[in-house]
KOLMIPA-617297 format. One record per residue: x, y, z of N, C-alpha, C, O, CB in turn; residue in one letter. Coordinates in steps of 0.02 Angstrom, whole numbers, plus 50000, padded with zeros to 5 digits. Glycine has a CB too. Example, Ala and Ser with C-alpha at 12.3 -4.5 7.8 and 13.67 -1.06 7.14 Angstrom:
BEGIN
506604971650390506154977550390506604983550390507124983450423505654977650452A;506424988850354506844994750357506455000250394506705005750402507044997050286S;
//
This chain:
BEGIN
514075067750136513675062550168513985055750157514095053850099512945062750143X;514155051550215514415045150198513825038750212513815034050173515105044250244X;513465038950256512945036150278512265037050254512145042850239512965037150332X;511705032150245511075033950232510645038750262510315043350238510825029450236X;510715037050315510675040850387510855049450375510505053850400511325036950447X;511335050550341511585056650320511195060450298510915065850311511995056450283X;511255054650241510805058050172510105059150192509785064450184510755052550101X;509895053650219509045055150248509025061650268508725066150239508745050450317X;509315062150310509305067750349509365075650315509035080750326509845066450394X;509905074350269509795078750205509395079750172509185085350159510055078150167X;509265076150157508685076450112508045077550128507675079650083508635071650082X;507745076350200507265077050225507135085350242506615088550241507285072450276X;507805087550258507705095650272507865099550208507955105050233508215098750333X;507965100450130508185101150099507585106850054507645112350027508465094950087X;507015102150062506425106750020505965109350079505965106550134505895101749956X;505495116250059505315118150114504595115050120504325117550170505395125550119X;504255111350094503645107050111503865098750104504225096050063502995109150056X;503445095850168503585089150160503095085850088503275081150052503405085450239X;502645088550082502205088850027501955092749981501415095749983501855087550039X;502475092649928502335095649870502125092649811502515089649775502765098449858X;501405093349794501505090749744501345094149680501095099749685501255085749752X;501475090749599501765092849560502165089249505502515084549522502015095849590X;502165090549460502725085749435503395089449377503855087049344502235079149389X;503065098549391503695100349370504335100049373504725102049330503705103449371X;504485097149434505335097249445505475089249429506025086949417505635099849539X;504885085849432505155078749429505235079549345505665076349315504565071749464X;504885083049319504915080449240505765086349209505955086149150503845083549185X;506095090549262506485093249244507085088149268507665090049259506425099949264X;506995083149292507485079349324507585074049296508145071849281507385078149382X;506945070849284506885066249230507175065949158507395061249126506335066049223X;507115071149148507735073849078508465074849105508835071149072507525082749041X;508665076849131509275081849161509735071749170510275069649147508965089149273X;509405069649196509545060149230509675055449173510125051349169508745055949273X;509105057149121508865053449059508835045449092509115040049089509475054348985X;508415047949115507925040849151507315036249107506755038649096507405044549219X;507455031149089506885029649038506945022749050507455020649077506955032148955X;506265016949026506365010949036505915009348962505415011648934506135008049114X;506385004248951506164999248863505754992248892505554987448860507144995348804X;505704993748965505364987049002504704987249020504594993049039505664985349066X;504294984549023503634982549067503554988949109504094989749139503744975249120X;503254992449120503234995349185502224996949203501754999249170503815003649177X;502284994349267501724993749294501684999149359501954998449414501644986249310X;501395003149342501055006149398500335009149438499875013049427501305009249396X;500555005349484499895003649537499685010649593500095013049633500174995849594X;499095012749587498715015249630498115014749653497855009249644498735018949621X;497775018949683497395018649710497135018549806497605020049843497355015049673X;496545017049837496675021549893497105015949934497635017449962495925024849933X;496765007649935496875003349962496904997449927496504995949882496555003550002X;497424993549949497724985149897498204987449842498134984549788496974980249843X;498644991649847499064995249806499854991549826500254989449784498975004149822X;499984991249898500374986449883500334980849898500894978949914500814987349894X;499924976049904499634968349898499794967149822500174962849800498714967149918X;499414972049783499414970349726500164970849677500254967949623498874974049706X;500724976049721501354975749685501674968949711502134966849676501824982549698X;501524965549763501684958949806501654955649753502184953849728501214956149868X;500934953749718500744950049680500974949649640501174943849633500354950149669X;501124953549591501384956249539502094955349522502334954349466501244962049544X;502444955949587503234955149608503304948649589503564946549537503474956149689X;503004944949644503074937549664503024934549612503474930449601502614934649711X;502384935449553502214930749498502774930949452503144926249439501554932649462X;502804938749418503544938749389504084936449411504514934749370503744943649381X;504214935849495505034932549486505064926549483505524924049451505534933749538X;504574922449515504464915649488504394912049415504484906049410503974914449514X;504224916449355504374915649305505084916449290505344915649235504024918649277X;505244917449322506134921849326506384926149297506954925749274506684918749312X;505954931949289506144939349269506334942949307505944943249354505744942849246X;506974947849315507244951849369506654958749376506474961949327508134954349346X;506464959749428506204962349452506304969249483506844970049512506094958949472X;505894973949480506224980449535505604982249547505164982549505506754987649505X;505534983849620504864989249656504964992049684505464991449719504374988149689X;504444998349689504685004349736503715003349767503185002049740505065014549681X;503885004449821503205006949864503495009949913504075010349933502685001449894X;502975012249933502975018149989502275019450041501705018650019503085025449946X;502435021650114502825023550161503055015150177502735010150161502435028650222X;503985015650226504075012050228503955011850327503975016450368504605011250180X;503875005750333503765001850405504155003550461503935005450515503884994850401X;504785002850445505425004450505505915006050448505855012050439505744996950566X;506415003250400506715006150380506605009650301506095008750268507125002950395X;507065012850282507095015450210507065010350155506645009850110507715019150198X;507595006350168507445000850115507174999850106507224997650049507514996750107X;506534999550131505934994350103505504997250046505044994650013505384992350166X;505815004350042505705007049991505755004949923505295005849883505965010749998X;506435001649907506504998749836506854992449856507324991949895506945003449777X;506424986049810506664979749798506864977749739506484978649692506284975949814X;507584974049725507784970149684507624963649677507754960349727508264970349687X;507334960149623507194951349632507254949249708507674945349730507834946149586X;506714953049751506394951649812507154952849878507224950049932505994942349803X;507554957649847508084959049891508144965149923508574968149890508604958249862X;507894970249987507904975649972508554980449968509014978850006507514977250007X;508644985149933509174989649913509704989349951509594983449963508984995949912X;510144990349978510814989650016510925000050030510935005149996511594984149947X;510964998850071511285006650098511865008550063511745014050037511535007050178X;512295007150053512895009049985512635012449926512825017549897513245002149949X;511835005349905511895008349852511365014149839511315017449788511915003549807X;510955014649901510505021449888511135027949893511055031949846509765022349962X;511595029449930512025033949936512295035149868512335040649840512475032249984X;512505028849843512875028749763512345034949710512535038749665512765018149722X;511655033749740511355034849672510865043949696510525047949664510715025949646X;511075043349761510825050249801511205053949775510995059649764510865051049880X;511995052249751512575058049735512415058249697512255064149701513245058349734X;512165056049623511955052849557511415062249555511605067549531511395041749563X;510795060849588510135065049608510635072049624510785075949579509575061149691X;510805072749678511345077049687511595081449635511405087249627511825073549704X;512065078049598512465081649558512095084249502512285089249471513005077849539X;511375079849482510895083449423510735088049451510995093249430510255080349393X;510255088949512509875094649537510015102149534509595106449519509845093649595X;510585103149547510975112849544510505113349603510385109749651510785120549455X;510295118549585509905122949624509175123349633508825127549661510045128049606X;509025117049598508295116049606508155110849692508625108149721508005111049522X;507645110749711507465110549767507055102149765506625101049722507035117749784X;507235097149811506605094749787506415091249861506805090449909506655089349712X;505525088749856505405084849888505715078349936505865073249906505155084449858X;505755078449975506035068950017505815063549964506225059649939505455065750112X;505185063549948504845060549884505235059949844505635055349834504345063549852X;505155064449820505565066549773506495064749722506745062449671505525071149806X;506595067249773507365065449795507395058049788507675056249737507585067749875X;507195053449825507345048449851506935042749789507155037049779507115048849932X;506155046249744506175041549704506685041749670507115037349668505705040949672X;506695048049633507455050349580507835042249574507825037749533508205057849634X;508115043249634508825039949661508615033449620508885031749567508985038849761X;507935029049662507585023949656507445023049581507785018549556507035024549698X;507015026249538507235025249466507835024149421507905020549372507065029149444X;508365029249456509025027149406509275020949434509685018049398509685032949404X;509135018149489509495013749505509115007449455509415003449419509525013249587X;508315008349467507985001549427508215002849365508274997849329507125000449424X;508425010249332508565010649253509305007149226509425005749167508575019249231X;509765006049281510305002849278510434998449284510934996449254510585003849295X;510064993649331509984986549331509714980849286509764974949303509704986049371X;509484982549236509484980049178508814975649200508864969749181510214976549153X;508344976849226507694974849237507384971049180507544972049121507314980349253X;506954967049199506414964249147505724965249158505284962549125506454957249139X;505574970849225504934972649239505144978649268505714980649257504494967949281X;504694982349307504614989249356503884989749381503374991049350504794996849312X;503984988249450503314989149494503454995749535503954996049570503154982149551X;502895002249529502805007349560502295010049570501875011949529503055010349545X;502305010549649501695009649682501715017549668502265020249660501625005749764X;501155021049665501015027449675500565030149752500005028749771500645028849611X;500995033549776501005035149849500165039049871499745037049911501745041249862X;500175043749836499745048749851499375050449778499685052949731500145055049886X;498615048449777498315049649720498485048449645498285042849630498245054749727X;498835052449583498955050749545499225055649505499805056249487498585047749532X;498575060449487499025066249433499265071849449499315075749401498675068749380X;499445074049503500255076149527500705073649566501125076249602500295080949553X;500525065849548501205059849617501805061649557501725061949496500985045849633X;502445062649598502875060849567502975055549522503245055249466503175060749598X;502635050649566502785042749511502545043149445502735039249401502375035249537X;502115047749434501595048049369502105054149327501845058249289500595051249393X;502655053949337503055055749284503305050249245503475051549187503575059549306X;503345044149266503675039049236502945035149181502465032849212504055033549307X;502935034849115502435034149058502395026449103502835024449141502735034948957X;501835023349089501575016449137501395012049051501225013848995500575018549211X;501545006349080501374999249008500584997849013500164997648968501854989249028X;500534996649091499734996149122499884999249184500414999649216499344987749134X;499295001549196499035007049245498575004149286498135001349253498705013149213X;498515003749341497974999249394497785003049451498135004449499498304992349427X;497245004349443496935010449520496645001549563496204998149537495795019749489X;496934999649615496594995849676495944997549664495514995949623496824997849753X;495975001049707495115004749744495025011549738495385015849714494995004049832X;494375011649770494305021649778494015021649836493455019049833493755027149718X;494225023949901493985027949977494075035149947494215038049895494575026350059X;493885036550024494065043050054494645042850098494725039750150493515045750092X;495115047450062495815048050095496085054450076495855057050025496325042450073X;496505057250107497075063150077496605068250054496755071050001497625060550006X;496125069750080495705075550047495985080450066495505084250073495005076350062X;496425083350079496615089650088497275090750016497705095150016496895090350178X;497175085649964497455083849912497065082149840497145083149780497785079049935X;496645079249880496405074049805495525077649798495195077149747496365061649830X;495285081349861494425081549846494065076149905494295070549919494215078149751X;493555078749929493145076649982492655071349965492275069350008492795082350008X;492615067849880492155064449858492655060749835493255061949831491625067049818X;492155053749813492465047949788492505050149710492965048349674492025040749807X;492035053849689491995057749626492685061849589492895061149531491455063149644X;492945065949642493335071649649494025065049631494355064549579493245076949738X;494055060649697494715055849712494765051649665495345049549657494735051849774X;494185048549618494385044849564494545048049518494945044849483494005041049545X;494355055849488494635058449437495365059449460495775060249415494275064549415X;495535059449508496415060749484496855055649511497465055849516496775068149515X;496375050249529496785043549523496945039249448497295034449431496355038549567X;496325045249409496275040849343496825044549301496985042449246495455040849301X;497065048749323497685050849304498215048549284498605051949251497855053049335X;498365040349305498935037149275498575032949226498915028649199499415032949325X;498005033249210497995031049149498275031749102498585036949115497655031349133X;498455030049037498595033948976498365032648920497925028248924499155034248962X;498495035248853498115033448808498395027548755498945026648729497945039348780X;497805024348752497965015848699498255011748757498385005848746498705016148617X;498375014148814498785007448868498235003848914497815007548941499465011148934X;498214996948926497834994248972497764996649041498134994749087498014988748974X;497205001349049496955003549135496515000649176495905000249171496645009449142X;496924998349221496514989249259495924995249308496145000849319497394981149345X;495454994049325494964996049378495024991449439494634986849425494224995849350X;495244990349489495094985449537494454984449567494244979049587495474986249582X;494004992949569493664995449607493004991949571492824994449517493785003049614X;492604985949599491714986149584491394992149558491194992849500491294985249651X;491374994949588490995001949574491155011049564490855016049586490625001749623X;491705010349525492005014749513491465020849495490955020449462492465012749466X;491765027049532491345033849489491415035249431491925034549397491475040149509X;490825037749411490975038849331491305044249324491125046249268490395039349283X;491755048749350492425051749362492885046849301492895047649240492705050649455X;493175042449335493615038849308493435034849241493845034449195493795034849357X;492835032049240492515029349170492815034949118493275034849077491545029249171X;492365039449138492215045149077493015050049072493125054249028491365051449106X;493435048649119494075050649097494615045049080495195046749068494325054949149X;494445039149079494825035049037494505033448966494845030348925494955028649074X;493925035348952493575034848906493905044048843494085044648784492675033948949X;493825048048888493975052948857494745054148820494775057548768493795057148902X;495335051448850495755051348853496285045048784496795045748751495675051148922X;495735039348794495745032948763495995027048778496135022548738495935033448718X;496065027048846496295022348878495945016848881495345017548892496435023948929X;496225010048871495965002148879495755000548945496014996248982496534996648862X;495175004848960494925002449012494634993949023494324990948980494445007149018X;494824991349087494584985149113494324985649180494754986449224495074980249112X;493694985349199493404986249271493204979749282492854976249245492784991649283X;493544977649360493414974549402492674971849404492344976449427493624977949447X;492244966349391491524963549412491174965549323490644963849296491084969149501X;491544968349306491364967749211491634967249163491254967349114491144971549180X;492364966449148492944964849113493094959349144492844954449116493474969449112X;493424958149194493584952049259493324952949309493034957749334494224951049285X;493484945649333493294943049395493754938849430494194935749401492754939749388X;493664938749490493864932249534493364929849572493154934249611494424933249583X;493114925449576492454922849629492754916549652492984911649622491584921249587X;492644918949745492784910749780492444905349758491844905949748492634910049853X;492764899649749492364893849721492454889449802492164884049808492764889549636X;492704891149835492654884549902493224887849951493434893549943492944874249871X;493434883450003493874885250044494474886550032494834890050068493884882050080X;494624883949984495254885749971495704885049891496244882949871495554881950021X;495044888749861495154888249776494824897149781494644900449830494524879949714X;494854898949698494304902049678494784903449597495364901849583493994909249735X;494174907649551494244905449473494254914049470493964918549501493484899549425X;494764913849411494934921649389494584920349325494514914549305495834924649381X;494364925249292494044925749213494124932549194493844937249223493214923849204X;494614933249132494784938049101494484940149036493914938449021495324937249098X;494884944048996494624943148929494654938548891494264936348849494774946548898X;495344936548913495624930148877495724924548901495764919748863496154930648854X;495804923448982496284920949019495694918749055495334923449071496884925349051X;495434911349079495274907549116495354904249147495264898449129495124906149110X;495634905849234496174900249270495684898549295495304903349301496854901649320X;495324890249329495024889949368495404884349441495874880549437494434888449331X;495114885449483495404880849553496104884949553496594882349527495524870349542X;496134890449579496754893449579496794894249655496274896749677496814900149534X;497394892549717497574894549763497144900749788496974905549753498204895249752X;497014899949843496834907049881497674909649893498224907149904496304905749971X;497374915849883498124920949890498214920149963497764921250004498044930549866X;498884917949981499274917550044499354923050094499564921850151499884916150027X;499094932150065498674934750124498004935350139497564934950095498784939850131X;497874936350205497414934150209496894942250226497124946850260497504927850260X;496154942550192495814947050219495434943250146495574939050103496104955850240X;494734948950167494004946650127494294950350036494314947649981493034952350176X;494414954850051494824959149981495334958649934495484963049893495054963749995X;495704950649944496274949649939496244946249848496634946549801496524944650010X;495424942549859495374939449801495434945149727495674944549671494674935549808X;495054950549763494884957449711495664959249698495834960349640494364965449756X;496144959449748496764962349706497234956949687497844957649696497194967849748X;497034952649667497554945549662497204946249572497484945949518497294935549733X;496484947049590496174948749514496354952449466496484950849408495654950949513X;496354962149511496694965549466497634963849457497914964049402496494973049491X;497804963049488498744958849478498434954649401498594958349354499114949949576X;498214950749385497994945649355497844947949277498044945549224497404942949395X;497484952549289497144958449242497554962949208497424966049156496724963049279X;498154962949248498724968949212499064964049187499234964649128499254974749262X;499254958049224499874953849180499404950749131499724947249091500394947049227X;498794950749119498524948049057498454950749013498494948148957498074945849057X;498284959549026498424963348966499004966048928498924970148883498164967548974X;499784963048953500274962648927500704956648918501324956248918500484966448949X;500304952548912500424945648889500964946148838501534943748845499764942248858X;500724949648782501274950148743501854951748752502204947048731501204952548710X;502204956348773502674960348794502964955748852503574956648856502414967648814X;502664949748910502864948448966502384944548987501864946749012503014953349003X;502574936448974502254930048959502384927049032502954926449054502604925448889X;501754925149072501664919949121501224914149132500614913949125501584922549165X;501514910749144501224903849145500984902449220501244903649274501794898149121X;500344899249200499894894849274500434894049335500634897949379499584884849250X;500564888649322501334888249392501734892249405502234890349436501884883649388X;501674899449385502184904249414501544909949436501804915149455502884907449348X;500954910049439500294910749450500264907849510500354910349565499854908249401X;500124901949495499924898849592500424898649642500314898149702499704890349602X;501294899149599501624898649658501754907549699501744909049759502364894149635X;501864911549643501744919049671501174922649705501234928249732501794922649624X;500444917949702499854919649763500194916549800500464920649837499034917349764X;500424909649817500474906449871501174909449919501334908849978500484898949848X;501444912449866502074915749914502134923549920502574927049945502824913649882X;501584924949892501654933749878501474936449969500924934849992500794937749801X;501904939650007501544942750085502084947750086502684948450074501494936950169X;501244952250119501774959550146501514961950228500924961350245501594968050079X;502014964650270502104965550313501374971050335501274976150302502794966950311X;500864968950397500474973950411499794975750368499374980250372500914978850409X;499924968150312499084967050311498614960050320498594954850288498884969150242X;498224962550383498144958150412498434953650435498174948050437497904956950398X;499164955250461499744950450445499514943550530499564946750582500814956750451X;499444940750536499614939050590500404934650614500784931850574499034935850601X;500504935050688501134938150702501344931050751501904928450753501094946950745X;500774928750785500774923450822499864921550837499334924150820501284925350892X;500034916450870499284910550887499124912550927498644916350923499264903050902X;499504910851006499234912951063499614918351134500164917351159499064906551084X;499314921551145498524923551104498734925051032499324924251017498064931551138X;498194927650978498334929350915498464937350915498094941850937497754926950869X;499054937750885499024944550869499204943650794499574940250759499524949550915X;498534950750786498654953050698498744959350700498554962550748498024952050640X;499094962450641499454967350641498894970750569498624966650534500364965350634X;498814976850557498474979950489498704987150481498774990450533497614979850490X;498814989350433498934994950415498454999850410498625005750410499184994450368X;497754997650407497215000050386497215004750426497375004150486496664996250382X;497015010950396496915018450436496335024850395496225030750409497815022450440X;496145021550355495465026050316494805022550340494745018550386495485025750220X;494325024850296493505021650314493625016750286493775011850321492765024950287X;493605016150219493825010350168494235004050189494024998550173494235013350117X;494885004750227495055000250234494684996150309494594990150313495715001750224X;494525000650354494214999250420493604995750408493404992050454494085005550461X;493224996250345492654991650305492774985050297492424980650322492534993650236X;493364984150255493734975550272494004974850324493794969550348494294972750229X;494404977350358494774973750421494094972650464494104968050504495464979150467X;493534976350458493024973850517492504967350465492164962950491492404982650555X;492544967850430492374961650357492804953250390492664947550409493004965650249X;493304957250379493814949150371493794949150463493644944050494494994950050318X;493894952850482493904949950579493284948350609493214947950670494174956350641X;492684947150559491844944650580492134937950536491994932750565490924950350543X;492474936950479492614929350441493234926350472493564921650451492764929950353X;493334929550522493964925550553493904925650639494354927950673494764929550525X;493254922850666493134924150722493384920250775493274914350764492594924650724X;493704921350830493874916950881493584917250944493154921250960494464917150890X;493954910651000493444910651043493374915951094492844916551126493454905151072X;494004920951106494184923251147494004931551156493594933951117494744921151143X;494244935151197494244942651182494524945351135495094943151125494454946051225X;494364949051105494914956151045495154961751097494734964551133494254962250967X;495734963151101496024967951128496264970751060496484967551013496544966151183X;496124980051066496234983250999496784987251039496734989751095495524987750954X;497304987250998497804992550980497664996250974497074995150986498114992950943X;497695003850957497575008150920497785015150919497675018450970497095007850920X;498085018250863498485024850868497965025750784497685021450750499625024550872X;498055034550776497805034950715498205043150695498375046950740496885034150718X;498265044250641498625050550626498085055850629497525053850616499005050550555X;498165062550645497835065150628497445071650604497165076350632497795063350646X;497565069550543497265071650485497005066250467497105066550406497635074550436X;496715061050478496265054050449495525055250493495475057650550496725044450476X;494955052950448494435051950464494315047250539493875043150531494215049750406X;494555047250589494695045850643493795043750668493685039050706495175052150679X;493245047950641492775045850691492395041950664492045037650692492425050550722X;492435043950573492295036350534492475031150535492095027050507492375035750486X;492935029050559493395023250567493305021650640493415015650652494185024950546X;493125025550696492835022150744492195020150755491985015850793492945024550784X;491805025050702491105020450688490935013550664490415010450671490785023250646X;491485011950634491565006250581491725000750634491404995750646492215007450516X;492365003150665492744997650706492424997750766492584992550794493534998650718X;491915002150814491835003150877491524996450893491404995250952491445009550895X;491364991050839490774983850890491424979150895491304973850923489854978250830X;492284980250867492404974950843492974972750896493494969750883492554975650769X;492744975150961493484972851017493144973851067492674977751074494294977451021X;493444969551112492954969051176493494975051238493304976251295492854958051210X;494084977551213494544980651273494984985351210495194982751158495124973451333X;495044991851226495174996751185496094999751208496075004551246494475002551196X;496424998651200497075002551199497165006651138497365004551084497654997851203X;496955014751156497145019351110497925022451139498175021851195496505025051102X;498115025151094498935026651115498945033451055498695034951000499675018151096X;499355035751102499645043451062500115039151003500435033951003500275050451127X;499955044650954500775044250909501235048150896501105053850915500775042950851X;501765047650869502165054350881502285057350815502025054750766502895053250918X;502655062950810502665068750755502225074450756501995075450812502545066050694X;502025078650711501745082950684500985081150683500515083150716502065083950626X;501045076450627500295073950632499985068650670499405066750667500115072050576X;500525066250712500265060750789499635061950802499575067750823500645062150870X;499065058750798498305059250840498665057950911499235056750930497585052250815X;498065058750938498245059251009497475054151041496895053951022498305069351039X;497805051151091497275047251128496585047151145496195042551134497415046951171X;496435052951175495855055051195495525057451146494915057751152495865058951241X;495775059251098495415059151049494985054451001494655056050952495705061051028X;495125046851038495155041150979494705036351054494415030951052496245037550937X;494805041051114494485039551163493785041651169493305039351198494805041251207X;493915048151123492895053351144492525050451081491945048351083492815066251133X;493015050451011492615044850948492445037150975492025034550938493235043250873X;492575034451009492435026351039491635027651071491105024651064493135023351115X;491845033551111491255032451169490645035951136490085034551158491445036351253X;490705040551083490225041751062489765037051020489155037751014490385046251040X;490255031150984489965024850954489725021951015489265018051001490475019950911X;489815022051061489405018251119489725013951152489425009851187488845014751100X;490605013851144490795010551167491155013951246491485019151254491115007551116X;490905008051301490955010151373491545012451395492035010151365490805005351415X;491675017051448492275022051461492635017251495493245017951495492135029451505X;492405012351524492705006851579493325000451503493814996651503491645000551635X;492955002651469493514996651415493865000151357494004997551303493024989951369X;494015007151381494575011751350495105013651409495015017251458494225018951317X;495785009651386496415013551424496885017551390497105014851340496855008951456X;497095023351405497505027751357498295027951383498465028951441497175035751354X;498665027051336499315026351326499745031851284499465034451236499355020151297X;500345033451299500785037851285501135034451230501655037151210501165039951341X;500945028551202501325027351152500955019951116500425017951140502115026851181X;501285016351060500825012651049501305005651085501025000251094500545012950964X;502085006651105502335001951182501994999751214501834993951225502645004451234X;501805005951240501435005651334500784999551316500684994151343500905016651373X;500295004451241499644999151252499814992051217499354987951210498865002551214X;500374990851197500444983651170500704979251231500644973151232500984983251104X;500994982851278501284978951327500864976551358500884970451367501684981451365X;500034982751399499774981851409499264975651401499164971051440499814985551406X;498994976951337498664970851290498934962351336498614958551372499134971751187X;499644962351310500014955551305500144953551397500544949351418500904956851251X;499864956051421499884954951488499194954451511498974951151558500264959951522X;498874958251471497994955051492497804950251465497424946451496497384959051477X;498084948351371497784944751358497774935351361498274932051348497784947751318X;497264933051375497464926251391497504921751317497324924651266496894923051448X;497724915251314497824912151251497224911951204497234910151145498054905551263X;496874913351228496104911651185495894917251154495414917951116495434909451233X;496424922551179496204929151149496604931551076497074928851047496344934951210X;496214937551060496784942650989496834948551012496414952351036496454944250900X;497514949250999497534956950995497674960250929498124958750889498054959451041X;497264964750925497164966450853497524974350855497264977950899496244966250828X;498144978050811498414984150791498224985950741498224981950694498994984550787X;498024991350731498154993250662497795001450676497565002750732497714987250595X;497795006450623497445012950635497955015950595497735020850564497315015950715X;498795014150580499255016750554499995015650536500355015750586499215020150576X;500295014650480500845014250472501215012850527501475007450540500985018650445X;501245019850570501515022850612501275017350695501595016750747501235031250599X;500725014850679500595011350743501005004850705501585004550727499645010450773X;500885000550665500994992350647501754995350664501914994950723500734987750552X;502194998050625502945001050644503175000450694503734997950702503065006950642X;502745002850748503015003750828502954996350850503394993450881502495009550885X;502154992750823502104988150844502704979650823502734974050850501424988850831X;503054982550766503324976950734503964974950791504164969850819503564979050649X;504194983550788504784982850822504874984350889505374986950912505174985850793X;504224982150931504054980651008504214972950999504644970451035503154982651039X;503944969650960503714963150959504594959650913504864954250925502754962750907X;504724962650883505554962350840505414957350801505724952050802506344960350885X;504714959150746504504955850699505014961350624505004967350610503514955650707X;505424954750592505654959150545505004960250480504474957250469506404955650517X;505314965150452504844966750401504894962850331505444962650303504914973950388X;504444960350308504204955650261504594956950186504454953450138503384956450257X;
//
């Protein structure tokens, strides 16, 4: 393989499930590599604000000027965006460099795309001589690959309903094995208000330094454009509103806040590398908006949970004009929950097929609309999420928004219709 492109491609056909999970082969690889970090390492899960909160987290640390490395996942349009250096993403050379690296350990063991490709992504942060490690955990917790790597602090975002054909059909079920990257004696941030007692009583059992969100800390808006964090220790007040924008943003700027406070010791930040990393921390596809007029915003949001804030923050961010909705959704996602949620919040509906395996399909996202009550006359269906963005931007007049989001896979198509690079 000389190209990334190669290797992707290799690697993508290589194991016989796209989803396996597990962490036997990662923990046979993890030895075989001798992969280990003497640094900070923070890793973030949970269902939603998982990577806002590695944004945060990124941004604050490099502004203190600590070299940095993150891995999150799924990526937008390309691979890179998979792993960042001090806010640089990876170079195609050097994922190949470190694929041969994965390669030559493996023999005959088999592994995941996941898999494979974090591998690569760890030895590379283990060689760069880091002063932190941000890793987002993809899918749940205690069989993500990422949760082979021991965590400094551990941070669950939130808890929805997502991935149940993985994690359990309850928020009960999904917080016990999100609480999985906890560990024991290490600081485990809660982002979540109201966590199940799932997760309490298994960070409790275990002995983990639990900190929950609305009773350990806080962030509460103080005005338009302040609000005050309060920790255990740590009292910032009149602090910047975080530079993305949605109703939820304050809660994960909090938990970010909450992890770098409970390793203060180990990895020291100061106020002004605080306000300047909210004010510069942004990631591509939440709530991103893209242009004025008309407005288009772009969201990733594709569960119940997240479809709760994006219809939250688009009632606190109202304009004068029509909402034209985008919309593609995968499917295997709660598709009719999420049109219950969203069905009051657009006045003209473009649903669009998506493509692959698990592509939802239109009419499907067309019979969930109309059953919320929304009229057959202000749903048009599209073969792609192209056709209905083109559509949109030709109906809509300056006073209007057009609003995307339902999936990765839709903001993606939509970035690179529009040849918005990725953040």
């Amino acid at each position: 393989m000389q190209t990334l492109e190669q290797w992707l491609s290799f690697i993508e056909h290589l194991h016989s499930k796209t989803i396996d999970m597990g962490l036997e082969r990662m923990n046979k690889m993890i030895k075989k590599m001798d992969i280990k970090f003497d640094v900070p390492v923070f890793t973030v899960g949970g269902t939603n604000g998982k990577g806002s909160i590695c944004s945060y987290l990124e941004h604050i640390l490099q502004v203190q000027g600590y070299k940095v490395g993150v891995h999150t996942s799924p990526h937008l349009i390309r691979f890179n965006e998979r792993a960042k250096v001090n806010g640089q993403y990876v170079a195609d050379e050097e994922f190949c460099k470190y694929f041969e690296e994965v390669e030559k350990a493996r023999g005959e063991l088999t592994l995941s795309y996941f898999e494979y490709t974090l591998l690569a992504i760890l030895k590379l942060f283990q060689e760069k001589h880091l002063d932190a490690v941000i890793l987002e955990i993809g899918l749940g917790g205690r069989l993500d690959a990422v949760n082979t790597v021991d965590p400094t602090v551990s941070i669950i975002a939130s808890i929805g309903i997502d991935h149940t054909a993985y994690l359990g059909n309850t928020r009960e079920e999904i917080a016990w094995d999100k609480a999985h990257i906890y560990r024991h004696n290490k600081p485990a941030i809660c982002g979540d208000k109201n966590p199940p007692e799932t997760l309490i009583s298994y960070a409790k059992e275990i002995g983990a330094l639990l900190e929950i969100n609305g009773k350990d800390f806080e962030g509460i808006k103080t005005g338009d454009n302040s609000w005050n964090y309060a920790g255990p220790k740590w009292k910032l007040n009149d602090l910047p509103l975080p530079s993305m924008k949605g109703v939820y943003q304050i809660n994960n700027a909090s938990a970010a806040l909450a992890a770098l406070e409970a390793v203060e010791d180990q990895i020291e930040v100061d106020r002004s590398s605080i306000e300047t990393g909210l004010k510069t921390a942004l990631l591509s596809g939440r709530f991103q908006k893209i242009q004025s007029k008309p407005e288009i915003i772009v969201d990733v949001g594709h569960n119940p949970h997240a479809a709760v804030q994006l219809a939250e923050t688009l009632k606190a961010n109202p304009i004068g004009g029509k909402t034209y909705a985008v919309f593609g959704m995968l499917s295997d996602k709660d598709r009719e929950k999420v049109c219950s949620i969203m069905g009051s919040c657009a006045d003209c509906w473009m649903v669009c097929d998506l493509p692959g395996e698990r592509g939802g399909k239109a009419e499907d996202l067309q019979k969930c609309l109309i059953k919320e009550g929304v009229a057959d006359d202000q749903i048009k269906i599209f073969a792609n999420v192209e056709y209905g963005l083109q559509n949109a931007l030709k109906t809509a007049r300056s006073t209007d928004r057009i609003l995307v989001f339902g999936s990765f896979v839709t903001v993606s198509a939509a970035l690179t219709v529009l040849k918005v690079p990725v953040l």
